[in-house]
N, C-alpha and C positions, 0 to 999 in steps of 0.2 A: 505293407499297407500302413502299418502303423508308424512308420517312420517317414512317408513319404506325409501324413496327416500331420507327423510333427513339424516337416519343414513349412508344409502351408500354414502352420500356427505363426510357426517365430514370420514367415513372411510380411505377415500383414499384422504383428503385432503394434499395437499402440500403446506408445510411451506414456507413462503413470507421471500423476503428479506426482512432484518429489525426485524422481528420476533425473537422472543426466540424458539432456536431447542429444538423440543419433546424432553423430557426427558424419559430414558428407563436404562433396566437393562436386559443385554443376557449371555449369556454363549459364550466363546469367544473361541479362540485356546491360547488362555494366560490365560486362567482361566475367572471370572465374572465381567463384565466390565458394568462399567454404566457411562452418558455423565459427572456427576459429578467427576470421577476419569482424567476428561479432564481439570476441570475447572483452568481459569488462563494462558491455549494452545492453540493457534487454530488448530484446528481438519479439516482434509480430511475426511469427510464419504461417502464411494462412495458402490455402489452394482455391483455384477457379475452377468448373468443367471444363469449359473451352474458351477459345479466342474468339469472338467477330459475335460471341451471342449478348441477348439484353441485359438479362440479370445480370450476368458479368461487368457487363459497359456499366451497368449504374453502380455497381459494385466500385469498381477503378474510380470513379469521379469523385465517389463518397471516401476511402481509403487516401485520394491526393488529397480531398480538405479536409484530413484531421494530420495529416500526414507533418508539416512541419509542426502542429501545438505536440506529437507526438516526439519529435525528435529534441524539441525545448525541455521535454523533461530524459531525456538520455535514453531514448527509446528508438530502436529501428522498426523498416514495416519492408518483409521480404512475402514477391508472391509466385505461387508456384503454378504453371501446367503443363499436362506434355507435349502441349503444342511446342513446335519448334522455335528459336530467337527467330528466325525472320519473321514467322507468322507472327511472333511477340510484337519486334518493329513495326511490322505495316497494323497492326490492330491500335499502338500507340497513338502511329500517325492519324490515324482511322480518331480515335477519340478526340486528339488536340484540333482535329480540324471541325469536326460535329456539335463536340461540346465545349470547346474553349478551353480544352483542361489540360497541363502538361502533366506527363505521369513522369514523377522526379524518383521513382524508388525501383530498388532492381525485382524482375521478374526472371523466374528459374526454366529453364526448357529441357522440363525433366521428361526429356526421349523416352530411356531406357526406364522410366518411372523406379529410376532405385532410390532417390530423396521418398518417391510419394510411398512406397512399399516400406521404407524403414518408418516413417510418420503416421502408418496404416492410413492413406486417406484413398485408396481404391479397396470398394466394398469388395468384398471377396465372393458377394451371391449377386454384384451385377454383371449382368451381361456386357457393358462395353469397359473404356479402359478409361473414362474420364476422372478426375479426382473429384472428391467431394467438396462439401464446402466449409471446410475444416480451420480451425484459429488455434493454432500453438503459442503460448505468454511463453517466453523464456527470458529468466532472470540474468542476471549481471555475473551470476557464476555459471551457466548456460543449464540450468536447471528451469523442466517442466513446471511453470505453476498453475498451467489455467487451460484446458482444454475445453475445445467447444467443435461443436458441429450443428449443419444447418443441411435441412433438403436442399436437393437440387433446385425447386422451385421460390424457395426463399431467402431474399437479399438480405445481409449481413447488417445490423442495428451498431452503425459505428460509434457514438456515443457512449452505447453499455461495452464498446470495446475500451473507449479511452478510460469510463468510468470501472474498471477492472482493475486495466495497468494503474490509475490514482491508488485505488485500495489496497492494494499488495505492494505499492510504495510506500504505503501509508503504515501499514501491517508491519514491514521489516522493518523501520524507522523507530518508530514508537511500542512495537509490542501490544497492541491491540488488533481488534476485528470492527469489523465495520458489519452495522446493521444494513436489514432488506432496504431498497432502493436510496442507500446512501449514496451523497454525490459530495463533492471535495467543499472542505469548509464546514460540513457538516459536526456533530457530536459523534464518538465511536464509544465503542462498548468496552469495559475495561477488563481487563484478563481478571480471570475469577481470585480470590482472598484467597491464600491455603492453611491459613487457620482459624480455629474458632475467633479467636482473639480480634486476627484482622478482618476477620467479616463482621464485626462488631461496631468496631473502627469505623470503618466505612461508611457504615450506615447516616452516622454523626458527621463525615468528612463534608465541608463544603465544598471541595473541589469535586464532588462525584454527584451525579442527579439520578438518587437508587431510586427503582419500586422495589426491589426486595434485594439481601444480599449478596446475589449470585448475578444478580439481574443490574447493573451501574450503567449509566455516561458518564463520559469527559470530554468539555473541550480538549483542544490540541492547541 
């Protein structure tokens, strides 16, 4: 019993930030994709429930228009469900003739859900087999930064996805964090003084806009 509990654990275990994302290899609507044909990009891998439904459809419309300002800054956008490539095809064709919208980026037709089981995005106390609505950030060295998930019932806020990827570009770049509802161009918060001395400094420094020592902006 107890080991049969431990394989349903690792099953549907979900990757930690900080972690190395599961490495796999699916059959895509671009042909055979595996996380190594990422490597050196950071990668969007996000899941859909199903093909042919609505949220999804405004989902795909939303994902095509951020989709090349996403690829402008070295970033892929992969999606996953286990509907089949064909159903993949005909739902594409389905959107480009409804809404105008061509979907330029590959989707994964994870059959045997072994992408979606190693990414944990099938709940383990639902009743059917769909995936959730799940957003994996994977960095440039194919490391987890940024997990997110959304109900079934609600569509995905593209925007605080771009404005994500900006700030963890911004983070490894410069060695800061970015404040609540920062957006690119903004002021970021400066990594904390680690001595008395340099938190002194600081205080006095014009490049930095403190309320208190611990607490600083900087432009960038």
């Amino acid at each position: 019993m107890e080991r049969e509990q431990l394989e349903q654990e690792e099953t549907y275990h979900l990757p930690r930030i900080g972690e190395k994302a599961p490495d796999f290899k699916a059959q895509t609507t671009h042909g055979e994709l595996s996380l190594g044909d990422f490597a050196g990009k950071w990668l969007i891998l996000f899941s859909h429930p199903s093909d042919f439904t609505p949220v999804c459809t405004t989902e795909f419309v939303a994902f095509q228009s951020i989709y090349g300002s996403l690829r402008d800054k070295g970033v892929e956008l992969l999606g996953l469900s286990v509907d089949s490539v064909s159903s993949h095809i005909a739902w594409i064709q389905n959107i480009e003739k409804n809404f105008d919208t061509t979907i330029e980026f590959p989707v994964i037709a994870d059959l045997d859900q072994s992408v979606a089981q190693k990414f944990g995005m099938i709940m383990p106390e639902s009743d059917g087999t769909e995936t959730s609505r799940a957003v994996f950030v994977i960095d440039d060295h194919q490391i987890v930064r940024s997990v997110i998930y959304y109900p079934l019932t609600t569509g995905r806020n593209m925007q605080e996805i771009v404005r994500l990827v900006e700030a963890l570009k911004v983070t490894d770049e410069h060695g800061v964090s970015t404040p609540a509802d920062w957006q690119q161009g903004d002021q970021v918060i400066a990594s904390p003084p680690k001595t008395t001395k340099a938190a002194k400094e600081r205080l006095n420094d014009p490049d930095y806009d403190c309320v208190d020592w611990y607490f600083c902006k900087q432009d960038l």
